[in-house]
C-alpha positions in Angstrom: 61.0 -36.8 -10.4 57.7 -38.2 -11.1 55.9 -35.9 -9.2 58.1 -32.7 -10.8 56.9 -34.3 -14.5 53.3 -34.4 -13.0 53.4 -30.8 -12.5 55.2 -29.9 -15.6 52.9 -31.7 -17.8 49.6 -30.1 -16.1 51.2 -26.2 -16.7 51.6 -26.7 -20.1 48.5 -28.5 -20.2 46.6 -25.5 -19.1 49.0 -22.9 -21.1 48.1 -24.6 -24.2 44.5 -24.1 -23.1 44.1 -21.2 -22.3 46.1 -19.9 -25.4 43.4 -22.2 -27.6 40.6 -20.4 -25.6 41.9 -17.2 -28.1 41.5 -19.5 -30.8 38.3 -20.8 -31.0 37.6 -22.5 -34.3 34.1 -22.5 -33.8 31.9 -20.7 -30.5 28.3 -22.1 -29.8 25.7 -20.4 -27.7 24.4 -22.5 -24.8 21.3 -20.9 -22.7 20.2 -23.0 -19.3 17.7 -22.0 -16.7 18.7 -20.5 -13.6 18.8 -23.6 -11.3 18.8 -26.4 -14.1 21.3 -28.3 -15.5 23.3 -27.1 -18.5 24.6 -29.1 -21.1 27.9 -28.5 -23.2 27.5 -30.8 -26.3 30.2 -32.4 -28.1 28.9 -33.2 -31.5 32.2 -34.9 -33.0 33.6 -38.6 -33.2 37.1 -39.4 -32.6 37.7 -37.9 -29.7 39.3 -39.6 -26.7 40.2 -36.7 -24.3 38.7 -33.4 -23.6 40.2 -31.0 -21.3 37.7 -27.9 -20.0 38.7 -24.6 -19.5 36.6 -21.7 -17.3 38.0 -18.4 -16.7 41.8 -19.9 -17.5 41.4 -22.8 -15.0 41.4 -26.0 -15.6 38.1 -27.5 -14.3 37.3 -30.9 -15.3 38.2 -33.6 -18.1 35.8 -35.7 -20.0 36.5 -38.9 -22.3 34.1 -41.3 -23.7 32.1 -43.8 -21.6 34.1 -42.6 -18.4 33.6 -41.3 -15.2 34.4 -37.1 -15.2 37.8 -36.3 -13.6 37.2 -33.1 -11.4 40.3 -30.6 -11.5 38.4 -27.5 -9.9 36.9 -27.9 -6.1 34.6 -25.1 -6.8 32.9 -27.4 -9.4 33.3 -30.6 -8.1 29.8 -31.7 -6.9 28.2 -29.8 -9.9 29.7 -31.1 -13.2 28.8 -34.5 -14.9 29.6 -35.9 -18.0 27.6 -37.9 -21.0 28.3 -40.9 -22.9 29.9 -38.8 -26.0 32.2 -36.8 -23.2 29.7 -33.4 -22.9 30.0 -31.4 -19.8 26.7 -30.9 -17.7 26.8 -28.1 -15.3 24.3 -29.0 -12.5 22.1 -26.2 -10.5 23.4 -23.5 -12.6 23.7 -19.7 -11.4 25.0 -16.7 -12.8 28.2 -17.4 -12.0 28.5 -19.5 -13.7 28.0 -17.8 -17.2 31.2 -17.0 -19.3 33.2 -18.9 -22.2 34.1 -22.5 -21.8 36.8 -23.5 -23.6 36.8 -27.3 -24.9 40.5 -28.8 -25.7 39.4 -32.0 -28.1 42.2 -34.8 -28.6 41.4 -36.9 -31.3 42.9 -40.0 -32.4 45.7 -38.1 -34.5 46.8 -34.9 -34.7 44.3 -34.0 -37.3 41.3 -34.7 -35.1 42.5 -31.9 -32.5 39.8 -29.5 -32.1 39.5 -26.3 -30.3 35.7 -25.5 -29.0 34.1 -22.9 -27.1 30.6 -22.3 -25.4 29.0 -19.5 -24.6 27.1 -19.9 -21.9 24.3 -17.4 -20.9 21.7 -18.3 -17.9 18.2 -16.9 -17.6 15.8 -17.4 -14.4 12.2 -19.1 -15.9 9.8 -16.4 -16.5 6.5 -16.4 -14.0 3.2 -14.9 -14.9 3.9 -12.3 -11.7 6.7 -11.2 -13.8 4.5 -9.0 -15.9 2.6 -6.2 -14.2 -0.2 -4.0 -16.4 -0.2 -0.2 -15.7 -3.0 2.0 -17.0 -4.0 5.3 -17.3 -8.2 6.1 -18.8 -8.7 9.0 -20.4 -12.9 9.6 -20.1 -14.8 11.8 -19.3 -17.7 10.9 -16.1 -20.9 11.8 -18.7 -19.5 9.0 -20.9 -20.0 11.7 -24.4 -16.5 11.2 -25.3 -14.7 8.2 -26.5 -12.6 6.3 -24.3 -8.6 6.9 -24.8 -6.2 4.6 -22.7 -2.3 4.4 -22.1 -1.1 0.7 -21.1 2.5 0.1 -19.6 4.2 -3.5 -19.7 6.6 -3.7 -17.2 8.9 -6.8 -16.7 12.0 -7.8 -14.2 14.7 -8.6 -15.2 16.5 -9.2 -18.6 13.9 -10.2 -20.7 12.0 -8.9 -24.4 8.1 -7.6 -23.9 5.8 -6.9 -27.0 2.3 -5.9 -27.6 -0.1 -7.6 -30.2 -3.5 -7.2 -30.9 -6.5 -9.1 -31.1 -5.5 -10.4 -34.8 -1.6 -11.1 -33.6 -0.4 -8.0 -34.8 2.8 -6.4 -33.5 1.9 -3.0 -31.9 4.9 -0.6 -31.8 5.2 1.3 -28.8 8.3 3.6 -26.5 9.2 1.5 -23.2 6.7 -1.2 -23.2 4.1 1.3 -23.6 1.0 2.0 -25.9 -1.8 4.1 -26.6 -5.1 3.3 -27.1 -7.4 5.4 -28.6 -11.4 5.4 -29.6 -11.5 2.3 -27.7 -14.3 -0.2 -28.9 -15.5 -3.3 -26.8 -13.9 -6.0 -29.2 -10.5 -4.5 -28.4 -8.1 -6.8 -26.3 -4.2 -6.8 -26.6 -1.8 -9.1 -25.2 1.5 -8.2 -23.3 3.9 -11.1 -23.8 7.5 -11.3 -22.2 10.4 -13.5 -23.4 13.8 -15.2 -23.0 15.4 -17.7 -24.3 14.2 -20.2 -21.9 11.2 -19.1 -21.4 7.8 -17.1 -22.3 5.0 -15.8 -20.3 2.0 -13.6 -21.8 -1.4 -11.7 -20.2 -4.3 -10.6 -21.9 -5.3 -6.8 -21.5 -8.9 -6.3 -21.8 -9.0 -2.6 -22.7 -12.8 -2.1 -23.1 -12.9 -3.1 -19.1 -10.7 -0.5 -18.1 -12.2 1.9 -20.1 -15.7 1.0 -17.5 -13.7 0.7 -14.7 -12.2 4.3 -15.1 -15.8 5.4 -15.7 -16.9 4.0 -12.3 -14.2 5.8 -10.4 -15.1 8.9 -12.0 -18.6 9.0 -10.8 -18.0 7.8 -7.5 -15.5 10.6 -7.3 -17.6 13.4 -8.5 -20.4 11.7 -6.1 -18.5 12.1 -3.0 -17.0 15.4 -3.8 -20.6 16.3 -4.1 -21.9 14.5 -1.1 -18.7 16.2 0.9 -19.9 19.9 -0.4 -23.1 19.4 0.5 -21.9 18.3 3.5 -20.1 21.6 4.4 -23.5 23.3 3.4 -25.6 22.0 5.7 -23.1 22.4 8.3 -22.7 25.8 7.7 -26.7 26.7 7.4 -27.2 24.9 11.1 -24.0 27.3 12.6 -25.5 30.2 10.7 -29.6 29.3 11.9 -28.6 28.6 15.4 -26.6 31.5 15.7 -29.2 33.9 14.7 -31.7 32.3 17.0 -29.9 32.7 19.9 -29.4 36.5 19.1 -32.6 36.6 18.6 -34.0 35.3 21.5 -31.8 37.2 23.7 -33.0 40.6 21.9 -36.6 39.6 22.4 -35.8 39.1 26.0 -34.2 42.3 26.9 -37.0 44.0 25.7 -39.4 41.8 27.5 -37.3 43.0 31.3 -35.8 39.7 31.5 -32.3 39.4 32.3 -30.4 38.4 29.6 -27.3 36.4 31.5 -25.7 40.5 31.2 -23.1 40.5 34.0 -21.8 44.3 33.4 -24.8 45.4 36.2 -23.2 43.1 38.7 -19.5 44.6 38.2 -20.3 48.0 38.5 -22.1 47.5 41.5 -19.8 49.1 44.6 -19.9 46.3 47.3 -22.8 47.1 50.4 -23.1 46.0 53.2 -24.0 42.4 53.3 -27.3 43.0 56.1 -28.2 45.6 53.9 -30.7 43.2 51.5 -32.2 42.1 55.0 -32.3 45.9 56.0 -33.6 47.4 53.4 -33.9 45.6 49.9 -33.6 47.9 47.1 -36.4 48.5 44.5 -35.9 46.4 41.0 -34.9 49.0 38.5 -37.1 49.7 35.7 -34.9 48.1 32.3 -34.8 50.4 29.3 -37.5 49.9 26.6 -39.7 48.2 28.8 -43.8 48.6 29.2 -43.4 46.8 32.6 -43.2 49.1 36.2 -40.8 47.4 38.4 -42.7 45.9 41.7 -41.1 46.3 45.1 -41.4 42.9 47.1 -40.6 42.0 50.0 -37.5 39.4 51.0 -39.1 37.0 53.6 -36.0 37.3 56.1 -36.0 35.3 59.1 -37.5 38.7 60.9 -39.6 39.2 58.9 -41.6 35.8 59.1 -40.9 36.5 62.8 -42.9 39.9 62.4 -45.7 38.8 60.4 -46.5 35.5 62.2 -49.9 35.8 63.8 -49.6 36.4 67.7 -50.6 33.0 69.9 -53.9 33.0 71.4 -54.2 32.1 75.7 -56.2 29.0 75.9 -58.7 29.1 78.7 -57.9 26.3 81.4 -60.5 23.6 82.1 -62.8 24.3 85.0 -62.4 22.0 87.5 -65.7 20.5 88.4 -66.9 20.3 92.0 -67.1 17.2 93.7 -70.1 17.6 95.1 -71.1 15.4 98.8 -72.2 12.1 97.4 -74.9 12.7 99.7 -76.3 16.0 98.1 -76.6 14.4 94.6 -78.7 11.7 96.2 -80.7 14.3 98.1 
């Protein structure tokens, strides 16, 4: 019976919650970092019981200078309580973001209150967050002014803004400005915002204006350097080429064979003993001052032919051995 009265109390616990969530007297805006803690404030005395409702569940009650009763699992190791009965959300994420309704039970009827929290989280802005795109308008000679577009880009759900040197707002279409006549005291500042956090980065615009310069000239430089490049490649083709025809002119009118092979094709095939047989006569080349000379191949018979004949040695005459006895007579 107990148990059944338990039950019975706690549904129309939660029914009369979550029919006060429609009613909010009052709704406050709560913002937390994205991994902080969030706090719920109760600013009201007389209260001895607060009953806190997410999303129509019952997650947690607070009183006064007691520990937190935890009602929801999901929240269990996450929500904490203050002195004065606030709610603390611990390691917040977006999930976490919605309407939270607080029942407040005062000391009388009168003292009943009906609260709600909207609560928003936002991850803590980074200086990495903000990236700076450019685009230089200049010309290489540098006779023209210097015109620049600059685009502040951000992640995430946050507010970015330009302002000038003197902290004046600079309107612009999706984060982006342009710059034009740009002198060397001109800097603006990018700034992104949320509201937990703020980051900022300093443009200087005179810089970029240089830099784009730079990479203009060394541009036109190496298209330059790569024309010329083709130039001379195509002079040395060209030169060499018309050495080599001349050289091979000059040649054939000098008799010298010019590596023609159209002689040696239409040559009908001989018989291979007939160069040692009979060597044909060079034949005299066209346009040349130079008679043809008939030589002789030096064939194995032919040194054979021509070698001078051997001449007969003359034996030794053999010497007389005379009687010893006639020499000494």
């Amino acid at each position: 019976m107990l148990f059944l009265c338990s039950w019975s109390l706690l549904i129309l616990s939660l029914h009369k919650s979550v029919t006060a969530e429609l009613a909010c007297k009052a709704t406050e805006t709560v913002a937390a970092i994205e991994g902080e803690e969030a706090i719920l404030q109760v600013n009201r005395t007389g209260i001895t019981e607060i009953s806190w409702i997410f999303k129509g569940r019952h997650i947690a009650t607070t009183r006064p200078n007691q520990t937190i009763e935890w009602k929801n699992r999901q929240f269990m190791t996450r929500l904490g309580s203050k002195p004065d009965a606030s709610l603390i959300i611990n390691k917040t994420t977006g999930g976490d973001q919605g309407i939270y309704t607080a029942d407040m039970r005062g000391l009388s009827e009168a003292d009943d209150l009906i609260q709600c929290y909207n609560l928003s989280v936002y991850r803590r802005l980074k200086d990495e967050d903000i990236s700076i795109r450019h685009t230089v308008h200049v010309s290489a000679a540098g006779d023209t002014p210097c015109h620049i577009t600059v685009t502040c880009t951000e992640e995430g759900e946050s507010t970015a803004k330009w302002t000038d040197s003197y902290n004046k707002l600079i309107e612009g279409s999706n984060h982006t400005i342009h710059i034009y006549n740009v002198t060397l005291d001109l800097s603006y500042n990018c700034s992104l915002a949320n509201p937990v956090s703020k980051v900022s980065k300093t443009v200087n615009v005179w810089a970029l204006c240089n830099e784009g310069k730079r990479n203009m000239v060394a541009l036109i430089t190496g298209l330059l350097v790569g024309l010329l490049v083709v130039i001379g490649c195509l002079c040395s083709v060209y030169y060499l080429t018309k050495k080599t025809r001349t050289l091979r002119f000059r040649d054939k009118a000098n008799g010298f064979p010019v590596n023609d092979t159209t002689e040696l094709t239409n040559v009908p095939a001989e018989n291979p003993y007939s160069e040692i047989q009979d060597p044909p006569a060079k034949k005299k080349l066209p346009n040349s001052n130079i008679a043809p000379v008939k030589k002789d191949i030096e064939t194995v018979y032919y040194l054979l032919q021509m070698s001078p004949k051997p001449v007969p040695m003359e034996k030794p005459r053999q010497q007389q051995n005379d009687p010893l006895y006639d020499t000494i007579k």
